[in-house]
DRENBA-976541 format. One record per residue (C-alpha): residue in three letters; x, y, z; residue number from 1; chain. Coordinates in Angstrom, 2 decimals, m for minus. Layout:
SITE type       u       v       w seq mol
SITE  ALA       X       Y       Z NUM   A
...
***
This chain:
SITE type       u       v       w seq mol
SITE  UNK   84.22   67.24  114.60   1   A
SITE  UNK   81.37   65.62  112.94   2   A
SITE  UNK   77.74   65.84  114.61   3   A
SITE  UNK   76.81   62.42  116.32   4   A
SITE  UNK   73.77   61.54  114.71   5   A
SITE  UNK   71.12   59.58  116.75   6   A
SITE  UNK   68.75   57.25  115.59   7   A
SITE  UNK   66.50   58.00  118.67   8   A
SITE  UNK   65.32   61.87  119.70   9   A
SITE  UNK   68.63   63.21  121.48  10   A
SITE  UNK   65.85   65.70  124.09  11   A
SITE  UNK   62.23   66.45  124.11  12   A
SITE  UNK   61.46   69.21  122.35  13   A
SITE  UNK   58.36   70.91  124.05  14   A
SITE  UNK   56.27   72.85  122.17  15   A
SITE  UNK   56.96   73.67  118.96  16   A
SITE  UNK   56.49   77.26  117.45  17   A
SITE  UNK   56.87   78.28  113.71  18   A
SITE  UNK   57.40   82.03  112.63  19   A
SITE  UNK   55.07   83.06  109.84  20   A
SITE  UNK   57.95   83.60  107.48  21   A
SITE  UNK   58.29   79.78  107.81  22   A
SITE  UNK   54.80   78.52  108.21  23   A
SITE  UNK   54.10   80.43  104.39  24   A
SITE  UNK   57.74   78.50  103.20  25   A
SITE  UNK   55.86   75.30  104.15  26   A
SITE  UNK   52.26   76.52  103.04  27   A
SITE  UNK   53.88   77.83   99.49  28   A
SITE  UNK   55.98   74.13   99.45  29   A
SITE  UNK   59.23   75.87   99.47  30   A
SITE  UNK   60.24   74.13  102.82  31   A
SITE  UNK   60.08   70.51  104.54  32   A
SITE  UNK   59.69   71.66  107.65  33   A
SITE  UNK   59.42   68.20  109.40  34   A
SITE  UNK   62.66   66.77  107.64  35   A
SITE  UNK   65.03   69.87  109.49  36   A
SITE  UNK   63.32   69.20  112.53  37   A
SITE  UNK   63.90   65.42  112.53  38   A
SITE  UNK   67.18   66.24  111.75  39   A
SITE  UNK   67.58   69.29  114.69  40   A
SITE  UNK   65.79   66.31  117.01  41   A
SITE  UNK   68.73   63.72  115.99  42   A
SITE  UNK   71.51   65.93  117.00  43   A
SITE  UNK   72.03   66.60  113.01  44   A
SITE  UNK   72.66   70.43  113.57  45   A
SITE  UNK   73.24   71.86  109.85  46   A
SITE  UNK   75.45   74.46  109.14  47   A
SITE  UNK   76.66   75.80  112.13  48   A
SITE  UNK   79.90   76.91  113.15  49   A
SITE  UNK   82.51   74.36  114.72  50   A
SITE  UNK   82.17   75.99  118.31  51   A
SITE  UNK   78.49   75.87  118.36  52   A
SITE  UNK   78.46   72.50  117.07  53   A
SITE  UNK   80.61   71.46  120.30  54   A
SITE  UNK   78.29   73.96  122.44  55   A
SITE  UNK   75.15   72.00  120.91  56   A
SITE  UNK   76.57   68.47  122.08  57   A
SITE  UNK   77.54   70.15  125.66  58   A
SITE  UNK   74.11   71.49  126.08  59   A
SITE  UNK   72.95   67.99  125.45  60   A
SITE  UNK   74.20   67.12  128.57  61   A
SITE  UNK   73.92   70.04  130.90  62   A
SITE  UNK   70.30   71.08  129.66  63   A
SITE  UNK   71.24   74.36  127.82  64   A
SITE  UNK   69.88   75.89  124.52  65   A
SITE  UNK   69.97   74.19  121.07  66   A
SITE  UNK   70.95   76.34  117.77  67   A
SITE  UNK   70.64   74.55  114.54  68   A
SITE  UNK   71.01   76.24  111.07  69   A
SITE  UNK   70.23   74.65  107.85  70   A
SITE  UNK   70.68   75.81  104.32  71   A
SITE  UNK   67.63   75.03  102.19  72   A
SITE  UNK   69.02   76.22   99.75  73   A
SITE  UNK   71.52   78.98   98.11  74   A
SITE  UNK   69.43   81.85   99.08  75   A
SITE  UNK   67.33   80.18  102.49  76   A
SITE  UNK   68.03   79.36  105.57  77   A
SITE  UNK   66.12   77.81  108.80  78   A
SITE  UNK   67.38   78.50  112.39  79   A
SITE  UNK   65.62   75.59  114.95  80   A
SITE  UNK   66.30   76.47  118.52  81   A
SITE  UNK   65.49   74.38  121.62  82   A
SITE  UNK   65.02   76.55  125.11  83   A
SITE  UNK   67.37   75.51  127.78  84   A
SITE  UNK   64.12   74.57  129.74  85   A
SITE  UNK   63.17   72.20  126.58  86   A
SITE  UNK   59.98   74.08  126.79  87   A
SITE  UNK   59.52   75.10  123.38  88   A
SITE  UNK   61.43   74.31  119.99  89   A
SITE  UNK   61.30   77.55  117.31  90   A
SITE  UNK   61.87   77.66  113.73  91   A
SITE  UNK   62.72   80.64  112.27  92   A
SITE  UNK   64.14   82.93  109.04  93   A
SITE  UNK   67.12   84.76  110.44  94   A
SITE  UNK   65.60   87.90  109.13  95   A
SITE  UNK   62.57   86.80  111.81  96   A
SITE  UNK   65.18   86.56  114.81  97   A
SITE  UNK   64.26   89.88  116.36  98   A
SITE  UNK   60.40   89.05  116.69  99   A
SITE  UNK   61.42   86.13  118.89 100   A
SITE  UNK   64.92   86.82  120.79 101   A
SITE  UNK   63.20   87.41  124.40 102   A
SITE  UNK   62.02   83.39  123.65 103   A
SITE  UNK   65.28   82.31  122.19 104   A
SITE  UNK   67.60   83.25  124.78 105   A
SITE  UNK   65.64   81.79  127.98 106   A
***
């Protein structure tokens, strides 16, 4: 199942929050920050698995959380999740996910 890309925003994103492993990516020019969260905004969720892909498009509909993953390259990846509430959008370094999992899974 390929991702249906929109040319509009597919949900509002709320606030957006960056980890510091990712703002110093960005700062060091190691990371386009705004080009994976265009994409994460357009329903263009990365590299995830098959069943989160389908739980992604779901949650478009009934309001529930967003999980992107992107590879940036062989040895980086970004996670982008949108809150159920569409509160607040994160990006984060897997490696960061325990600093922030009380915000990711509400």
């Amino acid at each position: 199942m390929s991702p249906k890309i929109s040319a509009q925003p597919c949900f509002r994103h709320g606030r957006v929050v960056m980890s510091s492993g990712v703002i110093d990516l960005a700062l060091q020019g190691r990371l386009d920050v705004l080009r994976f969260f265009e994409r994460h905004l357009h329903g263009d969720w990365g590299n995830v698995p098959l069943v989160l892909g389908v739980m992604n498009e779901v949650g478009l509909q009934t309001k529930d959380r967003l999980f992107s993953a992107f590879a940036v390259d062989p040895t980086l990846t970004l996670w982008i999740v949108t809150r159920l509430d569409r509160r607040v959008t994160t990006l984060l370094l897997p490696t960061e996910y325990d600093s922030f999992r009380a915000d990711l899974t509400a």
